[in-house]
C-alpha positions as protocol buffer text, in pm:
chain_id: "A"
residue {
  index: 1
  type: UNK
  ca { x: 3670 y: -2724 z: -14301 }
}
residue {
  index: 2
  type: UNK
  ca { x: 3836 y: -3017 z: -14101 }
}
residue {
  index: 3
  type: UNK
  ca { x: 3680 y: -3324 z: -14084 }
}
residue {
  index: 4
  type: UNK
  ca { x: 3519 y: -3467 z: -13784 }
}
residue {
  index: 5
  type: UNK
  ca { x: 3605 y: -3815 z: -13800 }
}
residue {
  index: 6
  type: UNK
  ca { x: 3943 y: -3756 z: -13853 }
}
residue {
  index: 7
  type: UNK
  ca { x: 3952 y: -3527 z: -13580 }
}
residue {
  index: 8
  type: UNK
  ca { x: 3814 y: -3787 z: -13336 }
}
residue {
  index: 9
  type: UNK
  ca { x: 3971 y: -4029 z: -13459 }
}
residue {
  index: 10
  type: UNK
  ca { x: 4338 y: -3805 z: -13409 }
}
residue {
  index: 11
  type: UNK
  ca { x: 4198 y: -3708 z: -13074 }
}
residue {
  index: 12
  type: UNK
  ca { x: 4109 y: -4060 z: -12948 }
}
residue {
  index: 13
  type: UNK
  ca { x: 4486 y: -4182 z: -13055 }
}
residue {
  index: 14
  type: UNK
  ca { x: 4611 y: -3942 z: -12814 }
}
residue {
  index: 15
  type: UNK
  ca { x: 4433 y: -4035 z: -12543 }
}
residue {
  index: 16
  type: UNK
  ca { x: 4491 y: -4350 z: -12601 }
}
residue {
  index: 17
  type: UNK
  ca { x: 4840 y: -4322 z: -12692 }
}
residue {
  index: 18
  type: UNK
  ca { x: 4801 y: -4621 z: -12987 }
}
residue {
  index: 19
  type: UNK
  ca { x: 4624 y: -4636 z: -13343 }
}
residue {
  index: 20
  type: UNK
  ca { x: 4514 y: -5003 z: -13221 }
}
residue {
  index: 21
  type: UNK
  ca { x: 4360 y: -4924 z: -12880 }
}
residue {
  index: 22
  type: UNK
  ca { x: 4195 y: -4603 z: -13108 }
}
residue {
  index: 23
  type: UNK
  ca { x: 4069 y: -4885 z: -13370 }
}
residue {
  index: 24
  type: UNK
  ca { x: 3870 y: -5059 z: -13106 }
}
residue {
  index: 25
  type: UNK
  ca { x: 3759 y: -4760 z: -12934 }
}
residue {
  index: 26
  type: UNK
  ca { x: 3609 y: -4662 z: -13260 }
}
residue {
  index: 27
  type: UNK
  ca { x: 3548 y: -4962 z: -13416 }
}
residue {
  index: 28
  type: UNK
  ca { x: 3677 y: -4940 z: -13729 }
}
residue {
  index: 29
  type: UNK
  ca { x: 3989 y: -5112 z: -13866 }
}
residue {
  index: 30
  type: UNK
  ca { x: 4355 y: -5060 z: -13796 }
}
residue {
  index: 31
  type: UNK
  ca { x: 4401 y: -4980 z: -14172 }
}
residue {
  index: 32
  type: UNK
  ca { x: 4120 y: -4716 z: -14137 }
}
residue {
  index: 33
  type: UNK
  ca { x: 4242 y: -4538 z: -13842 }
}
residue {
  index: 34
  type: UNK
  ca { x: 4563 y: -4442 z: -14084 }
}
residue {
  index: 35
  type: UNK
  ca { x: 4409 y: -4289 z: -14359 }
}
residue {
  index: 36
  type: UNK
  ca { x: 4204 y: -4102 z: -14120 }
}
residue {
  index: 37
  type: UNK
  ca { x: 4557 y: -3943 z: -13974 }
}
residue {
  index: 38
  type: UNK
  ca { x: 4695 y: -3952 z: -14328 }
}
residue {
  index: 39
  type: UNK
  ca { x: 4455 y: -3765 z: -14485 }
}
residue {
  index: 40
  type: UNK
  ca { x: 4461 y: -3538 z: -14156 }
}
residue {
  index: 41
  type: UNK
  ca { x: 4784 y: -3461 z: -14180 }
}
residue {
  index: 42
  type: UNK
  ca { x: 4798 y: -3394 z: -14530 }
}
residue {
  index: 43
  type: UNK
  ca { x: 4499 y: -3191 z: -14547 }
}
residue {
  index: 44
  type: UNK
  ca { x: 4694 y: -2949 z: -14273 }
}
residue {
  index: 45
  type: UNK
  ca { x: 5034 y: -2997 z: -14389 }
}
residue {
  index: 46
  type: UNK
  ca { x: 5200 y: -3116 z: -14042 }
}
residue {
  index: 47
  type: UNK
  ca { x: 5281 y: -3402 z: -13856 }
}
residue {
  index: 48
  type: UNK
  ca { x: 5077 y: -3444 z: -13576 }
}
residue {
  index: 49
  type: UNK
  ca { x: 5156 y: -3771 z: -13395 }
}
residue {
  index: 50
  type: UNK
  ca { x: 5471 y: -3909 z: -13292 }
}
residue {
  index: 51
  type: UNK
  ca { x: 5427 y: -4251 z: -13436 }
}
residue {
  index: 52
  type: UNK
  ca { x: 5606 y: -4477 z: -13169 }
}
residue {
  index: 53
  type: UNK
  ca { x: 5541 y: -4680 z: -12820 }
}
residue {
  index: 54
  type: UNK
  ca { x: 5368 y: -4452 z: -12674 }
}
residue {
  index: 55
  type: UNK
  ca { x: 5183 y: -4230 z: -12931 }
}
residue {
  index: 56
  type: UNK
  ca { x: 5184 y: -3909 z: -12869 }
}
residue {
  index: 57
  type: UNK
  ca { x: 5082 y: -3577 z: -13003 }
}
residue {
  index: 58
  type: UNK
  ca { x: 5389 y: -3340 z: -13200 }
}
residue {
  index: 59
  type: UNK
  ca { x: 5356 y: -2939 z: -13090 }
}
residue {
  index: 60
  type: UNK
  ca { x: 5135 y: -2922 z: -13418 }
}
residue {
  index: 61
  type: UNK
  ca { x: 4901 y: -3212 z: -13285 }
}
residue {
  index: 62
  type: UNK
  ca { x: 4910 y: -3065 z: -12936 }
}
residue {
  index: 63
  type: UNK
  ca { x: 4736 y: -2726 z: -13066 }
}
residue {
  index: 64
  type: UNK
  ca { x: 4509 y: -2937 z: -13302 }
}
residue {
  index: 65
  type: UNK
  ca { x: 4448 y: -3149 z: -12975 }
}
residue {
  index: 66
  type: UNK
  ca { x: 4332 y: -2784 z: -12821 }
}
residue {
  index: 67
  type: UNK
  ca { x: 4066 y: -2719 z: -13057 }
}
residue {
  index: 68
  type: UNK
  ca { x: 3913 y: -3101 z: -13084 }
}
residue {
  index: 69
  type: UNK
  ca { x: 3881 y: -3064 z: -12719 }
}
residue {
  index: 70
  type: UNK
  ca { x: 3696 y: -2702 z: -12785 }
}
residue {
  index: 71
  type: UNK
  ca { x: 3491 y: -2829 z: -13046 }
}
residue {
  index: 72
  type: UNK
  ca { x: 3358 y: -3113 z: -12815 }
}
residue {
  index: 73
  type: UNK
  ca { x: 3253 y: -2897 z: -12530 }
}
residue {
  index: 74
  type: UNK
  ca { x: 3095 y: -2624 z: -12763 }
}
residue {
  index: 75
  type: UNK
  ca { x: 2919 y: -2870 z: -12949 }
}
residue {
  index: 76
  type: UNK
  ca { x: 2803 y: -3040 z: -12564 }
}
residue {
  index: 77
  type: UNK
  ca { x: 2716 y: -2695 z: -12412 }
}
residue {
  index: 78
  type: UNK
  ca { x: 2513 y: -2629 z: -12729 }
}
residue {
  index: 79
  type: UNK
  ca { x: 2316 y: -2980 z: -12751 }
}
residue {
  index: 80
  type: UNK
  ca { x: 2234 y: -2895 z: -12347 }
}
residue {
  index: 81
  type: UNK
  ca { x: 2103 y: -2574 z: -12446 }
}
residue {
  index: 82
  type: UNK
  ca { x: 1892 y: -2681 z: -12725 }
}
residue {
  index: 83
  type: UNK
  ca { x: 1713 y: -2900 z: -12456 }
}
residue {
  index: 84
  type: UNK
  ca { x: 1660 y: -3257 z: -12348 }
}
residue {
  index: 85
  type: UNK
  ca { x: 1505 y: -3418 z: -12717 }
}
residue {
  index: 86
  type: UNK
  ca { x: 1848 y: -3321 z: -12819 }
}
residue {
  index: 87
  type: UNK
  ca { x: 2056 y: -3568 z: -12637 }
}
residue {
  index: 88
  type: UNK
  ca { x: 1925 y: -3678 z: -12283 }
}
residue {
  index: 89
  type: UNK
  ca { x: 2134 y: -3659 z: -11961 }
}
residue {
  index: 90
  type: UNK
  ca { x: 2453 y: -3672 z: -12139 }
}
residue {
  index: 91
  type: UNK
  ca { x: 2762 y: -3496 z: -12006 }
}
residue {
  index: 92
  type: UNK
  ca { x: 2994 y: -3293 z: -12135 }
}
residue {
  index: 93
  type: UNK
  ca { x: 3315 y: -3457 z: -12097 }
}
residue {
  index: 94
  type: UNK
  ca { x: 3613 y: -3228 z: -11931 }
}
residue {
  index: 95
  type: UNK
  ca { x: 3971 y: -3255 z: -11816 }
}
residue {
  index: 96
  type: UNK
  ca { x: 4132 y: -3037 z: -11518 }
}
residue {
  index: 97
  type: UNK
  ca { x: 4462 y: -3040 z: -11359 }
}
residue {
  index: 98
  type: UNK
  ca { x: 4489 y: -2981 z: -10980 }
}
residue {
  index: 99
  type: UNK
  ca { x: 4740 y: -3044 z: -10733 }
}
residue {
  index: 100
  type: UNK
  ca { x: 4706 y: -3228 z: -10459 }
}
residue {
  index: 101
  type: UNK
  ca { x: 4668 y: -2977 z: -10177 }
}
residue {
  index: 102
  type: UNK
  ca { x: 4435 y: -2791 z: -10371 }
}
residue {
  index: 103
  type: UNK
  ca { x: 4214 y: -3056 z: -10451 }
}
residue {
  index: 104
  type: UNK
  ca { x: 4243 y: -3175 z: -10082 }
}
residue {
  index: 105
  type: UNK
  ca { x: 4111 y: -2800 z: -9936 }
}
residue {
  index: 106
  type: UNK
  ca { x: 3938 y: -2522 z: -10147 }
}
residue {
  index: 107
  type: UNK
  ca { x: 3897 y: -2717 z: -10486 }
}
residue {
  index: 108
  type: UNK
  ca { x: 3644 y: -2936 z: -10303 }
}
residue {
  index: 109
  type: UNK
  ca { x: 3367 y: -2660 z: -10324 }
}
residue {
  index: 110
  type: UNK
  ca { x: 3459 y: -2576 z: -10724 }
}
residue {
  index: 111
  type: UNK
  ca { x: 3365 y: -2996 z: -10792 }
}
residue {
  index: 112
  type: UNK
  ca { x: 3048 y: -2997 z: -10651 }
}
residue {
  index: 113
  type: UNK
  ca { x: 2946 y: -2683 z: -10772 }
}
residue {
  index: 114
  type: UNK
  ca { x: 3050 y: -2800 z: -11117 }
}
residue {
  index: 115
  type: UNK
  ca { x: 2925 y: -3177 z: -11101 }
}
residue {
  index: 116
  type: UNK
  ca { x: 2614 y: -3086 z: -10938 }
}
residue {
  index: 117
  type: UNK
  ca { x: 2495 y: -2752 z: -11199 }
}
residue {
  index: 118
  type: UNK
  ca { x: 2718 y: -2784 z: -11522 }
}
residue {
  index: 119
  type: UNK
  ca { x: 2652 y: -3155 z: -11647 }
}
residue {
  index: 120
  type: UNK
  ca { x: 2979 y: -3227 z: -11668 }
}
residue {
  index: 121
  type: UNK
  ca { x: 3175 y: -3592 z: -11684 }
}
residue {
  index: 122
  type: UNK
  ca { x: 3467 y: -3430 z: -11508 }
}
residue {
  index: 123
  type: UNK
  ca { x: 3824 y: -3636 z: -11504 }
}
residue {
  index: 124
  type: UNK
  ca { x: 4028 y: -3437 z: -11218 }
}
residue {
  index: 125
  type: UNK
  ca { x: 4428 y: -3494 z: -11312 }
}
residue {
  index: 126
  type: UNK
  ca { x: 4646 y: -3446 z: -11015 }
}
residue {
  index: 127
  type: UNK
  ca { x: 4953 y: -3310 z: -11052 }
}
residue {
  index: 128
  type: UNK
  ca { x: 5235 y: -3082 z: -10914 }
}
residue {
  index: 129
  type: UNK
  ca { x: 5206 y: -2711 z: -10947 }
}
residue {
  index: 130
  type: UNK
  ca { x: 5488 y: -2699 z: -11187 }
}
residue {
  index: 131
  type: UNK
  ca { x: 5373 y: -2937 z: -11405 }
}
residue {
  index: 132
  type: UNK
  ca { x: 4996 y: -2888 z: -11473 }
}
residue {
  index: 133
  type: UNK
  ca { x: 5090 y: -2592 z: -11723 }
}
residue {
  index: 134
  type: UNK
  ca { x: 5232 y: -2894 z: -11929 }
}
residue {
  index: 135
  type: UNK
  ca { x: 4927 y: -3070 z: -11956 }
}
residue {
  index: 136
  type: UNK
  ca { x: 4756 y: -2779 z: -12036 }
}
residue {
  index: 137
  type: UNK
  ca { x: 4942 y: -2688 z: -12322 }
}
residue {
  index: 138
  type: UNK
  ca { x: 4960 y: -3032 z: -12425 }
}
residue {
  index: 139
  type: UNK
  ca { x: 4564 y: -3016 z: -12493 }
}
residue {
  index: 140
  type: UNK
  ca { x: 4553 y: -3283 z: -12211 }
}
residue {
  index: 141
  type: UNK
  ca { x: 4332 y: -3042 z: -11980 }
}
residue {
  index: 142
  type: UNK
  ca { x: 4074 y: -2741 z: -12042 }
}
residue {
  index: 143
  type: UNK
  ca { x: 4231 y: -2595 z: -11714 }
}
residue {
  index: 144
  type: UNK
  ca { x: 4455 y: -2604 z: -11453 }
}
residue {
  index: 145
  type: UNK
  ca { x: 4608 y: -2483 z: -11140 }
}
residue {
  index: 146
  type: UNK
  ca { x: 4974 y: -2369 z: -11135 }
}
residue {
  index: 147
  type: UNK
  ca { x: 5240 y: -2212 z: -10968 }
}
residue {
  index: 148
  type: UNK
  ca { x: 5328 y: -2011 z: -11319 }
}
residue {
  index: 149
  type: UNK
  ca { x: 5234 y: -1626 z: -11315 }
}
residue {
  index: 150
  type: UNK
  ca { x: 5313 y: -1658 z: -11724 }
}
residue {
  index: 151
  type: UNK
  ca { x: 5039 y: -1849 z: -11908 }
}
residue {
  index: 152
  type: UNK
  ca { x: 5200 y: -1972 z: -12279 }
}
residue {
  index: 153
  type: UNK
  ca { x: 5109 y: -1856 z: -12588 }
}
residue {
  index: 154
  type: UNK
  ca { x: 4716 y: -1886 z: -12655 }
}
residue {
  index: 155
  type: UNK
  ca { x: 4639 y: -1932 z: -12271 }
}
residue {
  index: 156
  type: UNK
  ca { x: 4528 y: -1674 z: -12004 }
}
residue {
  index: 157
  type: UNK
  ca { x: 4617 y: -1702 z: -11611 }
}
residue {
  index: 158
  type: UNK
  ca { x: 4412 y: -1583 z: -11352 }
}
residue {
  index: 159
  type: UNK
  ca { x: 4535 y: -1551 z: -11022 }
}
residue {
  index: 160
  type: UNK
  ca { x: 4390 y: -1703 z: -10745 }
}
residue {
  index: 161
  type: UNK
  ca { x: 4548 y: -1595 z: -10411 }
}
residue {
  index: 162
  type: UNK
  ca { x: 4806 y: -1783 z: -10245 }
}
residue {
  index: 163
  type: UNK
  ca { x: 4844 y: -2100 z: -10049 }
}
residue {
  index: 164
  type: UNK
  ca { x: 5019 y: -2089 z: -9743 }
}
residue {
  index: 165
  type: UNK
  ca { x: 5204 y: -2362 z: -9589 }
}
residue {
  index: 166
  type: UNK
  ca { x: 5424 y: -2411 z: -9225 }
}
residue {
  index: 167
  type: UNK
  ca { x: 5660 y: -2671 z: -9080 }
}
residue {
  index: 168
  type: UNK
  ca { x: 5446 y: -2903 z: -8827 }
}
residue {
  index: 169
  type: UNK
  ca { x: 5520 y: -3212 z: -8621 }
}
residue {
  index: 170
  type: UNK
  ca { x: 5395 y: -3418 z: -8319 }
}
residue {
  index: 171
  type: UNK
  ca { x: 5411 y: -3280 z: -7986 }
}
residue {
  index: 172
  type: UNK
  ca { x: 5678 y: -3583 z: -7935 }
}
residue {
  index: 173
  type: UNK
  ca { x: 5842 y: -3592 z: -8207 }
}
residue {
  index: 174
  type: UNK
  ca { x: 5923 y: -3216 z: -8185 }
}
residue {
  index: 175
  type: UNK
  ca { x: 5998 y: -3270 z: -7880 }
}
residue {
  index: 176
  type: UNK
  ca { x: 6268 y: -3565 z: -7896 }
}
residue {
  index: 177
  type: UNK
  ca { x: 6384 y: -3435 z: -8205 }
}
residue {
  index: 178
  type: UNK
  ca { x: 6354 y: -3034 z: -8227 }
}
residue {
  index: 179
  type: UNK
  ca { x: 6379 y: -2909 z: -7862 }
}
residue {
  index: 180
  type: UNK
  ca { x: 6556 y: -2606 z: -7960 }
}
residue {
  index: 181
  type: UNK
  ca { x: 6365 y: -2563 z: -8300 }
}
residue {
  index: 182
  type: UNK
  ca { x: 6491 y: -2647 z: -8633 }
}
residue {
  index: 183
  type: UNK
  ca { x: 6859 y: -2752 z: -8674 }
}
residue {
  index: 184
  type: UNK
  ca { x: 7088 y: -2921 z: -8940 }
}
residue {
  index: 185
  type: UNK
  ca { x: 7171 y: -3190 z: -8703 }
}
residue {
  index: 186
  type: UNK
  ca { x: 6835 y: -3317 z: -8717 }
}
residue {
  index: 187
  type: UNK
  ca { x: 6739 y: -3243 z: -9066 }
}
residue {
  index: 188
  type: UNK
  ca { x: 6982 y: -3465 z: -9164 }
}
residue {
  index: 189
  type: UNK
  ca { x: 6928 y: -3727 z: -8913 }
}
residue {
  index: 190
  type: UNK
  ca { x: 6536 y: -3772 z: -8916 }
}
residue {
  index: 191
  type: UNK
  ca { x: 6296 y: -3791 z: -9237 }
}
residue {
  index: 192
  type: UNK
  ca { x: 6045 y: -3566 z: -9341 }
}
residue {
  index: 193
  type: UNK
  ca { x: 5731 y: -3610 z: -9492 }
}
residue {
  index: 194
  type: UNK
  ca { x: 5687 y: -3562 z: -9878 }
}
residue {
  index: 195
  type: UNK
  ca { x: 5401 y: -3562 z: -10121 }
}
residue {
  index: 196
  type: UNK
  ca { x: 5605 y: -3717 z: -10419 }
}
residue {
  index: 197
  type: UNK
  ca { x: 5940 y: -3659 z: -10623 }
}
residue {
  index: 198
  type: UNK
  ca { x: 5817 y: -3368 z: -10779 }
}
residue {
  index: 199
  type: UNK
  ca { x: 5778 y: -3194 z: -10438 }
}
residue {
  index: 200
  type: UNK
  ca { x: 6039 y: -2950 z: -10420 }
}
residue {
  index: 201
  type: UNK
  ca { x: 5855 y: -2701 z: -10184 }
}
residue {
  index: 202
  type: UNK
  ca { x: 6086 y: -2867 z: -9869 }
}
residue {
  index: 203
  type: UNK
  ca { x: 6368 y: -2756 z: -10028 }
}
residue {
  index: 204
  type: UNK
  ca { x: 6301 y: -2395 z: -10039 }
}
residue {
  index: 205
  type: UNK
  ca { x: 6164 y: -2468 z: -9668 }
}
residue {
  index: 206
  type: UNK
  ca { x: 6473 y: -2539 z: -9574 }
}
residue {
  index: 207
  type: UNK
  ca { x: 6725 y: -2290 z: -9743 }
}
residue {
  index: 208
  type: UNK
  ca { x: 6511 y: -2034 z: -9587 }
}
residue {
  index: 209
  type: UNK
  ca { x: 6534 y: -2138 z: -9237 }
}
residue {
  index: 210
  type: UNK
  ca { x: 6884 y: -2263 z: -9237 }
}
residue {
  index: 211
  type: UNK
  ca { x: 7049 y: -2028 z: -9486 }
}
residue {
  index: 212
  type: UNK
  ca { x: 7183 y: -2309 z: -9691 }
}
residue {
  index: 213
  type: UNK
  ca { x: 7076 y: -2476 z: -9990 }
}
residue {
  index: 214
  type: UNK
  ca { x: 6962 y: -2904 z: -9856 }
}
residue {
  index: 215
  type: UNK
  ca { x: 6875 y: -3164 z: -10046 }
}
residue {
  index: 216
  type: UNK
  ca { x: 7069 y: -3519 z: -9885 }
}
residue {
  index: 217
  type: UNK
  ca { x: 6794 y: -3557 z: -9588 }
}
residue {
  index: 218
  type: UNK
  ca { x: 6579 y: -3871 z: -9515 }
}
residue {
  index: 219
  type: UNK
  ca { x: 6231 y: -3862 z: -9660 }
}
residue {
  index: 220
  type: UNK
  ca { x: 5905 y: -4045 z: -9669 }
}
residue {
  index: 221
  type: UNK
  ca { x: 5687 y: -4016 z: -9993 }
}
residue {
  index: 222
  type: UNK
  ca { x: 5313 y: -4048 z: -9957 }
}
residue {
  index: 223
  type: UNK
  ca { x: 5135 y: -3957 z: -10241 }
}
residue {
  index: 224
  type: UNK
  ca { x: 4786 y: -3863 z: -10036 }
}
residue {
  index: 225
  type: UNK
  ca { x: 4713 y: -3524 z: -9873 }
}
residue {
  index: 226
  type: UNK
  ca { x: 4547 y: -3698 z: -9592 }
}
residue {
  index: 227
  type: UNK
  ca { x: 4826 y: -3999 z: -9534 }
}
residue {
  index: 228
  type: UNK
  ca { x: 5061 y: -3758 z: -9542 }
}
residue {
  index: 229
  type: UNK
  ca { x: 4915 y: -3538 z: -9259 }
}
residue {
  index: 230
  type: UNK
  ca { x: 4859 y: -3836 z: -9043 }
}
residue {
  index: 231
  type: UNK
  ca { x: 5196 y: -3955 z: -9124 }
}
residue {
  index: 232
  type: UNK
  ca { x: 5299 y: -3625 z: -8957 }
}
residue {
  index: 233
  type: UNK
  ca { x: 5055 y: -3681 z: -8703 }
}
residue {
  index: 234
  type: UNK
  ca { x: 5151 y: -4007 z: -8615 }
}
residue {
  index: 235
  type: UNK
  ca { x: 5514 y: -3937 z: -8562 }
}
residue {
  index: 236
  type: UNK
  ca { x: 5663 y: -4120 z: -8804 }
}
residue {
  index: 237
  type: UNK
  ca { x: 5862 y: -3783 z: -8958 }
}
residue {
  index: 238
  type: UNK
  ca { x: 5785 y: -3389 z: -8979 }
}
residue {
  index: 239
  type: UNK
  ca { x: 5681 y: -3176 z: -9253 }
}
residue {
  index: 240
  type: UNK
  ca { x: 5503 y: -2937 z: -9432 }
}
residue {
  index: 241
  type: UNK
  ca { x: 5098 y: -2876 z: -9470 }
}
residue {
  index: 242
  type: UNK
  ca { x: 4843 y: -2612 z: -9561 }
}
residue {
  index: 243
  type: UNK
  ca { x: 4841 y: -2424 z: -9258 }
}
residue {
  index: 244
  type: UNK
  ca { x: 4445 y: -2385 z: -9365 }
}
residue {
  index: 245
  type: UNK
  ca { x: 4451 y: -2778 z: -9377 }
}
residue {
  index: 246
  type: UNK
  ca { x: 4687 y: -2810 z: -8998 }
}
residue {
  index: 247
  type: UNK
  ca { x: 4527 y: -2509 z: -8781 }
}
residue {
  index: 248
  type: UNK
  ca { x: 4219 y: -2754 z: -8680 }
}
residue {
  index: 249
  type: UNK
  ca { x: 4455 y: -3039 z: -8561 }
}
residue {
  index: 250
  type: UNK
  ca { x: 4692 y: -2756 z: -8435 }
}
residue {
  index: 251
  type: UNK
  ca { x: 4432 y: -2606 z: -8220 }
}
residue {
  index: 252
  type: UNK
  ca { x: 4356 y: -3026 z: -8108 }
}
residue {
  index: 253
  type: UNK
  ca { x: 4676 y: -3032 z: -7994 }
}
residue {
  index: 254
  type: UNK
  ca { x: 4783 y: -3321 z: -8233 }
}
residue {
  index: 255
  type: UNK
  ca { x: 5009 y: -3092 z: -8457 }
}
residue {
  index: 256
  type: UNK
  ca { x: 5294 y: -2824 z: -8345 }
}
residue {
  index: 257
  type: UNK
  ca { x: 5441 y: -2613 z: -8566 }
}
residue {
  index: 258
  type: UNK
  ca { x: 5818 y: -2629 z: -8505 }
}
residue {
  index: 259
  type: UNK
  ca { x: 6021 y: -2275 z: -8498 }
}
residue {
  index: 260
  type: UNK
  ca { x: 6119 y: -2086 z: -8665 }
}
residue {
  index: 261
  type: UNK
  ca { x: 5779 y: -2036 z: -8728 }
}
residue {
  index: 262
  type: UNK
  ca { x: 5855 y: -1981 z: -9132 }
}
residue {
  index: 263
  type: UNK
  ca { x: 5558 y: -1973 z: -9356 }
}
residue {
  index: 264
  type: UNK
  ca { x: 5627 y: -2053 z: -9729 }
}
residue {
  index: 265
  type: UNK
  ca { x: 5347 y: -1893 z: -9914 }
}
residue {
  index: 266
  type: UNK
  ca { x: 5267 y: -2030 z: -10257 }
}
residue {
  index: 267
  type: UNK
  ca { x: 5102 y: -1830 z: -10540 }
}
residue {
  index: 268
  type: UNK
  ca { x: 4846 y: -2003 z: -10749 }
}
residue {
  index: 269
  type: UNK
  ca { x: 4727 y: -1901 z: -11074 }
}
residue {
  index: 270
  type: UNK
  ca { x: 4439 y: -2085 z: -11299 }
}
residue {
  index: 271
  type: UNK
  ca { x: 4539 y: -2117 z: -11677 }
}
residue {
  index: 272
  type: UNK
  ca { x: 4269 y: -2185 z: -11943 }
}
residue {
  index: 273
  type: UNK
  ca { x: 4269 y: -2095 z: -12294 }
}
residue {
  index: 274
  type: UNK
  ca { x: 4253 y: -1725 z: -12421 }
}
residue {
  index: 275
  type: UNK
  ca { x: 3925 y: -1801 z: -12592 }
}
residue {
  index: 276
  type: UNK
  ca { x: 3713 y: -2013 z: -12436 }
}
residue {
  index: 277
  type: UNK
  ca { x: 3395 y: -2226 z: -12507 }
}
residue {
  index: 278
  type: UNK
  ca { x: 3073 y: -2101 z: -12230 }
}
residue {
  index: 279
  type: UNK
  ca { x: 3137 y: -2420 z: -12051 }
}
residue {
  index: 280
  type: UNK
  ca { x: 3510 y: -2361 z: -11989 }
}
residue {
  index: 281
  type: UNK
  ca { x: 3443 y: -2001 z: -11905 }
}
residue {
  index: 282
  type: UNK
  ca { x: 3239 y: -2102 z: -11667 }
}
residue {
  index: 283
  type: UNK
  ca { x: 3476 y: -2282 z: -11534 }
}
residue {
  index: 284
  type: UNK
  ca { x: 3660 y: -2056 z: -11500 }
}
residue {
  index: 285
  type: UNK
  ca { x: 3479 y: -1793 z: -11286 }
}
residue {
  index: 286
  type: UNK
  ca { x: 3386 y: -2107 z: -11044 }
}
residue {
  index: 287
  type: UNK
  ca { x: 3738 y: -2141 z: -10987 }
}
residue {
  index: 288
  type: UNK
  ca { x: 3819 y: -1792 z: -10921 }
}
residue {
  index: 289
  type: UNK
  ca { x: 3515 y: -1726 z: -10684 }
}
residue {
  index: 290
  type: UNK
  ca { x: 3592 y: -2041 z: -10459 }
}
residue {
  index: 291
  type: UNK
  ca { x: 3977 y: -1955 z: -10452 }
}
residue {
  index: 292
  type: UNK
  ca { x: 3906 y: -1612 z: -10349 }
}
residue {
  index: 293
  type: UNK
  ca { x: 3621 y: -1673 z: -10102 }
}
């Protein structure tokens, strides 16, 4: 049987990516916190943290990372169940990776459901779609959204519908800059809107309304569902929303959506471990029911 301190005391490394933050955190020495991972690692026979500036957990320490973070939630679920003399009011503590659109629209009603009914202390982890997977199996997250039909070894992926998105714009700047509808001209003359670096979802916007592959255009980034929409709104460049998210200021009059009229629909998919503890299961079903509703 593992040890428990050692496992916390691997686990807390991780998360905080040094063996002296992970000394304080525990409160124990510097010295300490090394024979804990030494006799860890022994005991197992693997190396299990990448000892350098950060720290941070080898493939073996990732899966190890896994089942601390099962063992934490199983032991919480099970201390809530036994009743209140067993440890009053305290949360479970849980990790989920969402991306930003998500989290923005129909993720909204899965966090209040959860924070409200499951006694969770919930840390929501925004990423791109085709990154969260990587947190996941990283043991970073009990859960997360992605664009990946093809969960990893150990994991399961439900699917959860897709999320549309179109091409929208200000009446004006449409006008002044799109008359005829989108052109090449323009795209490379005017910026778009974009979440982040990571977004790529632009890209395949554009290949499929122009027929060619385009990637030198000028772009804002604005890392916030809702500053990016009014950035669109406000004329300073076009781009792409949930149409869910655009049909309200669409039907305003505030947003146009510029022709071709192309949707891009995007496929998400909720990956969890294969075996999961009540709590994540739970989880699990909450995310499925709101994505589907």
């Amino acid at each position: 049987m593992l040890d428990r301190d050692q496992l916390e005391t691997f686990a807390t490394i991780v998360e905080l990516q040094s063996f002296e933050r992970a000394a304080g955190a525990l409160r124990i020495t510097r010295g300490a916190v090394s024979q804990r991972i030494k006799a860890l690692e022994q005991s197992l026979a693997a190396v299990l943290l990448v000892r350098e500036k950060p720290v941070v957990a080898t493939p073996a320490g990732e899966t190890l990372l896994r089942h601390v973070q099962a063992l934490r939630m199983l032991e919480g679920s099970t201390l809530r169940e036994l009743g209140p003399g067993a440890r009053p009011g305290e949360p479970v503590a849980m990790a989920v990776s969402v991306n930003a659109d998500s989290l923005a629209t129909w993720f909204r009603g899965v966090l209040w459901a959860l924070l409200r009914e499951r006694g969770v202390a919930l840390e929501v982890i925004v990423d791109d779609l085709d990154h969260t997977a990587a947190r996941l199996a990283r043991g970073q997250v009990a859960g997360c959204v992605s664009s990946d039909a093809v969960p990893a070894s150990g994991f399961a992926a439900r699917p959860l519908g897709e999320m549309e998105y179109r091409c929208y714009a200000s009446p004006a700047f449409a006008r002044e800059f799109f008359p005829g509808g989108l052109a090449l001209p323009a795209v490379l003359a005017v910026p778009t809107v974009l979440f982040d670096r990571k977004d790529s979802l632009h890209d395949r916007y554009l290949a499929r309304c122009l027929g060619v592959a385009v990637d030198r255009y000028p772009r804002h980034y604005l890392p916030s569902p809702g500053a990016l929409m009014e950035a669109i709104e406000q004329g300073v460049g076009y781009g792409l929303l949930p149409s869910s998210q655009a049909a309200a200021r669409v039907a305003d009059g505030v947003l146009v959506e510029l022709p071709p009229h192309v949707a891009v629909p995007v496929a998400l998919h909720w990956h969890h471990w294969a075996f999961e503890p009540p709590l994540c299961k739970a989880l699990t079903e909450l995310v499925v029911r709101h994505a589907l509703a």
